[in-house]
C-alpha positions in Angstrom: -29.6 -13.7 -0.8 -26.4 -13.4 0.7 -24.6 -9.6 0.4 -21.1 -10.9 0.1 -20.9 -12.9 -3.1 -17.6 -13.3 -4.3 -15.8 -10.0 -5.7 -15.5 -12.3 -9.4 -19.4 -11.8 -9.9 -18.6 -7.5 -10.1 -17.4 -6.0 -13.4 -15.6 -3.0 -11.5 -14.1 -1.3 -14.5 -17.6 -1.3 -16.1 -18.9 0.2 -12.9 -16.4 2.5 -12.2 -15.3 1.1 -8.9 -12.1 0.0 -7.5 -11.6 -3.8 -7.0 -13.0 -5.1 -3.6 -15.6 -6.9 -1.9 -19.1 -4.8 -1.0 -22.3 -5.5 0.5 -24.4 -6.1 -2.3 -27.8 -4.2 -2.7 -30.3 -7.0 -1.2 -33.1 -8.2 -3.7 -35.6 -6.7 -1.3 -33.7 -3.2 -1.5 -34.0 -3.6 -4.7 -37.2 -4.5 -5.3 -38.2 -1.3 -2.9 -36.1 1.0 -5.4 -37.8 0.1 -8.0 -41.4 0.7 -7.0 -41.0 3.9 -5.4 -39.1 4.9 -9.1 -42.3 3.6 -10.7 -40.7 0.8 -12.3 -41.1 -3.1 -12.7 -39.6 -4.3 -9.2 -39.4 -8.0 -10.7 -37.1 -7.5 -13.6 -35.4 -5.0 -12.2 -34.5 -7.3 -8.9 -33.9 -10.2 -11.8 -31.5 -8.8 -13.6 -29.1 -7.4 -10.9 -29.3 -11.0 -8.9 -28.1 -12.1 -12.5 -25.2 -9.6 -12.7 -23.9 -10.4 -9.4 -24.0 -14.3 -10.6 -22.1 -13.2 -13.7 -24.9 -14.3 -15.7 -25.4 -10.7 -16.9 -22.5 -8.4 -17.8 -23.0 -4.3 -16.6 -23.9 -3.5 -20.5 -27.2 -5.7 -20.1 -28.1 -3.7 -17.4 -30.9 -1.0 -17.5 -29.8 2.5 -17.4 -31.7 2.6 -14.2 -30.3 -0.9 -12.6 -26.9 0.4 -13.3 -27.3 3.7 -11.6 -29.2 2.1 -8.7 -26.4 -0.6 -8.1 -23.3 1.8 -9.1 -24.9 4.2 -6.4 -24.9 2.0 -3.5 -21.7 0.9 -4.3 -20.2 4.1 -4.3 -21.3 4.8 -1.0 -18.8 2.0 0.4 -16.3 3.3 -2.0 -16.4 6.9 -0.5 -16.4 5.6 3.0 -13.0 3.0 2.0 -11.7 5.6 0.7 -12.0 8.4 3.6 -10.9 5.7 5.7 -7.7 4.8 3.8 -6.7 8.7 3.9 -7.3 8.2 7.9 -5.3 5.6 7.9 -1.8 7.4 5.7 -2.7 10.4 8.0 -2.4 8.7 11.3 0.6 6.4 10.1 2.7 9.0 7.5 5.6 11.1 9.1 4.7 14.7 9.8 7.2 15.9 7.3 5.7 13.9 4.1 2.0 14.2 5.1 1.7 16.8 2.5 3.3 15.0 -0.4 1.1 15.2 -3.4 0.9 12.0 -5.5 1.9 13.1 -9.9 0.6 11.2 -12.3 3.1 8.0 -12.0 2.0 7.8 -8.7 -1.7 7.5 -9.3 -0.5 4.8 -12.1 1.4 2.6 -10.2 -1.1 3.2 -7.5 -4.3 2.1 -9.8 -2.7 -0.8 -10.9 -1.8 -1.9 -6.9 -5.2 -1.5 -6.3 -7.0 -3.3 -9.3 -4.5 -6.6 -8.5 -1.6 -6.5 -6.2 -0.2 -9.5 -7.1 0.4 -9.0 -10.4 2.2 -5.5 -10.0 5.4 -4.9 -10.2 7.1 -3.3 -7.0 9.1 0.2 -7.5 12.4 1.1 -6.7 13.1 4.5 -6.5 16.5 5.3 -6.9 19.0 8.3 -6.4 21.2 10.7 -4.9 20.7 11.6 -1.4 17.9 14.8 -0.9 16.8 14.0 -4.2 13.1 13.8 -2.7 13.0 9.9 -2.9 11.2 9.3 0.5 8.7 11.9 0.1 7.7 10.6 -3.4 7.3 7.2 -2.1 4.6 8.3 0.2 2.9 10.3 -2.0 2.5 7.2 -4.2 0.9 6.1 -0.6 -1.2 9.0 -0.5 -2.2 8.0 -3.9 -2.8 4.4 -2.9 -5.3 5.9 -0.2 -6.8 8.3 -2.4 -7.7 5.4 -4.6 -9.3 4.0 -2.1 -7.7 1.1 -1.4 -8.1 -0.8 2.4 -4.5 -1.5 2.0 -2.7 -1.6 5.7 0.3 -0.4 4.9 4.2 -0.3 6.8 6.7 1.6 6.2 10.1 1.5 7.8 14.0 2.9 7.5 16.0 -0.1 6.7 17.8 0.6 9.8 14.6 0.5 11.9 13.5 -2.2 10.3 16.3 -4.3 11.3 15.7 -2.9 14.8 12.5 -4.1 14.7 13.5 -7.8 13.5 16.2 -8.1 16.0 16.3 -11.2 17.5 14.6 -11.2 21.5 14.2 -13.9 23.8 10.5 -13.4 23.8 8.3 -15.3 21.1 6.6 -12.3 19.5 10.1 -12.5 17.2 8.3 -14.9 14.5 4.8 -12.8 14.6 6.5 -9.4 14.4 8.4 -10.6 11.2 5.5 -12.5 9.6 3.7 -9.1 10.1 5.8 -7.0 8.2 7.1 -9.8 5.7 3.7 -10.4 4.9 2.3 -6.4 5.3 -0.3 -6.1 2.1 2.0 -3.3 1.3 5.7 -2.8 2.5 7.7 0.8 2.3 11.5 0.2 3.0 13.7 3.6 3.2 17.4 3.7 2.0 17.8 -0.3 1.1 21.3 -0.6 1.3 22.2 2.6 2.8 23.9 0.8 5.6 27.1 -2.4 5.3 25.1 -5.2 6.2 26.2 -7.8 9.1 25.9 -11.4 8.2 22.7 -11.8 10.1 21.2 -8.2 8.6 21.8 -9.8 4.7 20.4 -12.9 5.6 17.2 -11.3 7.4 17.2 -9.0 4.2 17.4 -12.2 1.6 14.8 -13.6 3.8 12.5 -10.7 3.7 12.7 -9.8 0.4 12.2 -13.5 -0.9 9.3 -13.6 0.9 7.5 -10.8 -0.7 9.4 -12.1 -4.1 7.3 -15.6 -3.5 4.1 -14.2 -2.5 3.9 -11.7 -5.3 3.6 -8.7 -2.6 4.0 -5.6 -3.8 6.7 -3.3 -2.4 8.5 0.4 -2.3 12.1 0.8 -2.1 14.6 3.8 -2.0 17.9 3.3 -1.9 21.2 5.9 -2.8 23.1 3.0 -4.5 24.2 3.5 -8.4 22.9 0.8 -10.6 24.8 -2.4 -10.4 26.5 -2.0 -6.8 23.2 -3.3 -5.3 24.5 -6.5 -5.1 27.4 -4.9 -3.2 25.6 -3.4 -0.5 22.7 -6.3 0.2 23.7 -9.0 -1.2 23.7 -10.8 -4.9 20.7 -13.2 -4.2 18.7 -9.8 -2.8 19.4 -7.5 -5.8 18.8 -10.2 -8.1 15.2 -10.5 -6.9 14.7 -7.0 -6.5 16.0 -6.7 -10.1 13.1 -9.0 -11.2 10.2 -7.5 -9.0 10.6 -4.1 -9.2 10.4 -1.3 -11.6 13.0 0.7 -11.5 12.3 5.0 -11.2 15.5 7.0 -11.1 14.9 10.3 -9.4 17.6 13.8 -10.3 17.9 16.8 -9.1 20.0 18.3 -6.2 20.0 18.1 -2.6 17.1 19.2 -1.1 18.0 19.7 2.2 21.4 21.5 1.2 19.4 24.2 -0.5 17.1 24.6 2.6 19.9 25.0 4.8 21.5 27.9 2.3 
């Protein structure tokens, strides 16, 4: 039987795991469960093959096949998950590594991780020290803690155009499909800086990208509501008006009061 039948065959909300595909127990594992619990191995075997062909929802399931098969799933969710928080540890900035996810955070980040594509992406939006950088990686710390594989990137806007500057070499086209593309994209202060022709053409192009592939995203950005268009472009903040969700962060400046 092979281990790696498609993710559609899993009820995950029924088993209390995140979307994803696992190795599925094997019918001999099963089997082997079974009779050293004392049970039928032949029914028991039966029924989970069935449930992983979606001929048998999780509520048909014994109480003992659905702790056997929730258990060994939960295994591989545990080890996702310790590797998702390796990965925002080794790729967040020293200064937001601490930022705790609230419960908006977790939201947004649950509903990234049960289907990507049909999330909206956030903008988080603000006056400057408001805190709007280090809440958009604790809803990346949330993201991990979820357990999510997602390979994240985050960027300034000014290093990202750094990044996308054009070279002579031929690594230009991979490096932008790479970030265009990125499962999960984090752009700081969107719009923070006037924009040269090229920078609001590489910014449309970006951003329709992700608007066409149904990628979700993070923004931040300082600008008031309706100068967007202003400061990036119309075409941009018309699609970012459509994909995202739109968080307004108050409060004073952050760093004024640490420096008092």
């Amino acid at each position: 039987m092979n281990q790696h039948i498609s993710t559609l065959t899993l009820d995950h909300a029924g088993l209390g795991i995140p979307p994803g595909r696992y190795a599925l127990p094997s019918e001999a594992s099963a089997r082997f469960h079974a009779q050293a619990a004392g049970l039928d191995p032949e029914p028991f075997a039966e029924h989970l093959i069935e449930h992983y062909k979606g001929q048998r929802t999780v509520d048909a399931l014994t109480e003992d096949e659905y702790k056997f098969l929730r258990g060994e799933l939960q295994e591989q969710v545990e080890e996702r998950r310790l590797a998702a928080l390796d990965y925002f540890d080794t790729h967040v900035p020293l200064r937001f590594a601490k930022a705790e996810p609230d419960a908006a955070a977790r939201d947004w980040a649950a509903r990234v991780v049960a289907d990507p594509h049909d999330t909206q992406s956030l903008l988080l939006a603000g006056p400057v020290g408001v805190g709007k950088t280090h809440y958009a990686f604790s809803v990346l710390r949330a993201v991990a803690e979820a357990g999510a594989a997602i390979k994240w990137q985050a960027y300034t806007a000014a290093n990202l155009y750094a990044a996308l500057r054009p070279r002579d070499d031929r690594r230009a086209d991979s490096d932008y499909e790479s970030i265009a593309h990125a499962p999960l994209l984090f752009v700081d202060d969107l719009g923070a800086a006037k924009l040269t022709e090229w920078a609001e053409e590489v910014t449309y192009r970006l951003i329709n990208d992700r608007y066409e592939r149904c990628l979700p995203s993070i923004f931040t950005t300082n600008v008031l509501p309706g100068q967007l268009g202003a400061t990036v472009g119309d075409r941009v903040a018309s699609r970012i008006a459509e994909m995202c969700e739109r968080r307004a962060l108050k409060g004073a400046d952050r760093r004024k009061k640490v420096s008092a």
